[in-house]
N, C-alpha and C positions, 0 to 999 in steps of 0.2 A: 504494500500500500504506500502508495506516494503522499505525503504532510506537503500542503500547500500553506506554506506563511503565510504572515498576515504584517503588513509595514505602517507603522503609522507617520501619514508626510504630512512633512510642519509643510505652511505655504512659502518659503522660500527656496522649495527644492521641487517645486511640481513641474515648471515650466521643463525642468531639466529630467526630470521624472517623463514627462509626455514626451519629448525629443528620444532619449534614449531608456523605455522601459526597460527594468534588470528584470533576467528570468526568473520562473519558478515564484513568482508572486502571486497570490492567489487570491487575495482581497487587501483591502484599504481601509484603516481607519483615519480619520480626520478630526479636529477639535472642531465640532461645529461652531462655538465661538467666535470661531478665525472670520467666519460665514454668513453670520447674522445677517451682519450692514456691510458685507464685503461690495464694492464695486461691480458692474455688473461681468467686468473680464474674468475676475477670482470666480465668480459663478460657474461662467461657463467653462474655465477649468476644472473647476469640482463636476460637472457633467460628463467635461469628457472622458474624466478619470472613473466617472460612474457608467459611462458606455460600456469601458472595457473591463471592469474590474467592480466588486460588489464592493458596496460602500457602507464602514460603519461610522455611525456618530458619534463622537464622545464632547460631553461635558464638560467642564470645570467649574460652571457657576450655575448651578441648580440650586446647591445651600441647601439641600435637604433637611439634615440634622439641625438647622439653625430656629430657633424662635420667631424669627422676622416672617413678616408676611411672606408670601410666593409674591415673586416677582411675574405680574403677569405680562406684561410687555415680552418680558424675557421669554417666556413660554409658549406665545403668539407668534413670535418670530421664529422660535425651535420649530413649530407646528409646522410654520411654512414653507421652511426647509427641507423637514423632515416629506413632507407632502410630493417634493419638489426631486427630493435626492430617492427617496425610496430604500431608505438605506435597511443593513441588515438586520442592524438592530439602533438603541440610541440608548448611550448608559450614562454613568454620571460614577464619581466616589459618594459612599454611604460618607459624609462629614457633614460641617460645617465650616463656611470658609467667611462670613459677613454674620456681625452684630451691630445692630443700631444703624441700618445701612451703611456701615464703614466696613471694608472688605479687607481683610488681612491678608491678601494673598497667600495661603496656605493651604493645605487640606487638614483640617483639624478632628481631631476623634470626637465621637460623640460618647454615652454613659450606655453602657449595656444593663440597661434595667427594663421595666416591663412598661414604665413610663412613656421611656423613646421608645420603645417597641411602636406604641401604641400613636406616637406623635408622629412617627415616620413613616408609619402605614397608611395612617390619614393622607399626608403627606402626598406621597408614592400615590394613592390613589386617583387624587386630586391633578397630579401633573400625567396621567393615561388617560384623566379624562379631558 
């Protein structure tokens, strides 16, 4: 059985990614982030790169484990990406990375109790819907 990798490209290396694709790639993940409010040429590089190769989305500022509201803007925009790219999946880290709308840039652990269990389910539910 042949293991098909899986590469995650930051968007400063795609251009050169679509010129000379490296073999034995087998999907793509990307920060959708990068993506949101990308420009519309960064788009259609993420397409093309979705033509040839299955596409996953990753996260960095979902803020699950956080207190703060959900960010809807945020999630509206993920939607229309997501809508858009058809990716394989779209994940995010179980943290928290903002309190108080101030963003510490990190990914921060949250408290494994029955509490956030139950706050991050909510949560989780709320952003598949």
């Amino acid at each position: 059985m042949t293991t098909r990798l899986g590469l995650n490209l930051r968007p400063s290396y795609v251009i050169e990614f679509l010129a000379h694709p490296p073999p034995a790639i087998g999907w793509i993940e990307v920060i959708a982030d990068n993506y949101l409010r990308a420009p519309p040429t960064e788009l259609e590089h993420l397409m093309q790169l979705r033509r040839d190769y299955p596409v996953a989305l990753h996260c960095v500022h979902m803020n699950i484990g956080s207190s703060n509201p959900l960010d809807t803007e945020y999630f509206q925009l993920l939607g229309e990406l997501a809508e858009r790219v058809q990716p394989m999946w779209v994940s995010d880290h179980l943290c928290w990375n903002a309190i108080d709308s101030r963003w510490v840039h990190d990914l921060l652990p949250i408290p494994l109790n029955a509490g956030t269990l139950q706050h991050v389910a909510t949560r989780v539910q709320r952003i598949q819907d």
